[in-house]
N, C-alpha and C positions, 0 to 999 in steps of 0.2 A: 461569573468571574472571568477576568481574562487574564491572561498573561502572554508575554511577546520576550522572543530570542532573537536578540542581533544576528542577521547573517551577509556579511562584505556589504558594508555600507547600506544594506534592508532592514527588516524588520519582520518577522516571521511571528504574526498573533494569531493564539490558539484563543477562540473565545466558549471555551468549557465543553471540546467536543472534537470531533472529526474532518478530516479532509477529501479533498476531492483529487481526479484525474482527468488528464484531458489533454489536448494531442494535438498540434495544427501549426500554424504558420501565420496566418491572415483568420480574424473571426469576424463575422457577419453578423446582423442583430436577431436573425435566424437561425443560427449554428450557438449565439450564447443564451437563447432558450430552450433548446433542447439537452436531456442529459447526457452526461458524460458518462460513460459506461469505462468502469476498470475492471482485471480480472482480479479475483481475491490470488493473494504473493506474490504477481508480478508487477511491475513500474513499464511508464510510459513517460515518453516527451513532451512536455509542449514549452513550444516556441511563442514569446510575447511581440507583440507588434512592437512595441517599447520597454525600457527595463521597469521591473517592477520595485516597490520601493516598501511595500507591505503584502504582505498573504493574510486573510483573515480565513481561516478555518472551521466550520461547525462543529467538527467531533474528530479530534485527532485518533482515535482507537480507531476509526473505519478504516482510514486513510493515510499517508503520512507524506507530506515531500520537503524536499531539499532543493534550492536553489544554487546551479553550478556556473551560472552568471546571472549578469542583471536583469536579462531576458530568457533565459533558459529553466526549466523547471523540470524534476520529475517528481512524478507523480507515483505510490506506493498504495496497491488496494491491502490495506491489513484486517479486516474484517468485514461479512458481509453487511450490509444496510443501505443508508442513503445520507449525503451531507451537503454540504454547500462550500464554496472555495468563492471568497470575493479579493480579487489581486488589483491594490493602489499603486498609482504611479507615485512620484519625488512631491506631487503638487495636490494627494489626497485625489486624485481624482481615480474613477472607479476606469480598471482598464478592462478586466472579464469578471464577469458573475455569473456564476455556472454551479447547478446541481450537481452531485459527484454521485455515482452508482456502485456499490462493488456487488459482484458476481460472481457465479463459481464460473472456472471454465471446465466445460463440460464435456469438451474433446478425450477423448481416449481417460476417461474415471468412469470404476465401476464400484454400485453401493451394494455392500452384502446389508441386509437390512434383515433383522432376526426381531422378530415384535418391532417394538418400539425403541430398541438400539440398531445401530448405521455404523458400519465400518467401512471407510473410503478407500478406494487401492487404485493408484498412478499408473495404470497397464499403456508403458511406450517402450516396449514392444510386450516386454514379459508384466504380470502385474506383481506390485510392489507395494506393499501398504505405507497409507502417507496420511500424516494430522491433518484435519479438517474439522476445522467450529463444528459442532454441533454434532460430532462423532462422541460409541459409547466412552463415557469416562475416562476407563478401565483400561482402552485400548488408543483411547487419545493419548494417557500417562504413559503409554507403555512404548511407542511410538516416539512421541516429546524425548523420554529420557535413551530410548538407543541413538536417536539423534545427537543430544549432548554428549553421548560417551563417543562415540564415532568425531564428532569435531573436533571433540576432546585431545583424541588419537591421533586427528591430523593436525591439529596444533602442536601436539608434543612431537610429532614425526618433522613437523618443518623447524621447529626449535633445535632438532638433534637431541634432543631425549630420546631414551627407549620407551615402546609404548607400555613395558610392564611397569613403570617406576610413576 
């Protein structure tokens, strides 16, 4: 099943699945067979030789992007795996077709790893424990929701709410 969202005169179609990432200016018929490598929670640019007029997507849970002109694109790795990103021009015609990769990045992360459960922690400078797929349950929940109460708190704090109410 597919479905597609307007976006400024495009057409952004998810065909039952995830998206890709990918980065450049000028693509060559060598550079749009290799993959595209994203990291998992960060975005990237890529720049269209021409505006694009459709996105077709493989698996929007890997991936996710937004189009902030007609040629400009970024790219969102939201979970790990692999997907495919095919971007039409006005005229159906295929401008890039590219595999999408996401990744952890693996810069400054350390796994405490107890058996068969994994707790991820963001050590940039001090370590800091941070959600990552495929972390224990228990401590992904627990992670998830200090995050929510914490945005929570600065949402209420930029509103001019006090954080106790």
């Amino acid at each position: 099943m597919t479905s597609a969202i307007p976006i400024k005169g495009a057409i952004l179609r998810f065909a039952g699945g995830v998206l890709a990432l990918l980065l450049g200016a000028t693509w060559t018929a060598a550079q749009m067979l290799d993959d595209f490598v994203v990291k998992y929670d960060q975005s990237q640019l890529l720049k269209l030789p021409r505006p694009a007029s459709e996105i077709i997507i493989g698996n929007p849970v890997i991936a996710d992007i937004s189009v902030h002109s007609g040629n400009l694109l970024v790219i969102t790795g939201k979970s790990f795996g692999i997907t495919n990103m095919i971007v039409l021009d006005a005229k159906r015609e295929v401008i890039m077709e590219r595999r999408v990769l996401v990744k952890r990045d693996e810069v400054k992360v350390v796994n405490l790893q107890r058996g068969a459960l994994r707790q991820t922690y963001n050590c940039t400078p001090q370590c800091n424990p941070t959600a990552t797929i495929g972390d224990e349950p228990a401590y992904f929940d627990s992670i998830v929701k200090a995050s929510e109460k914490k945005t929570g708190m600065s949402e209420k704090a930029a509103d001019g709410t006090p954080a106790n109410q």
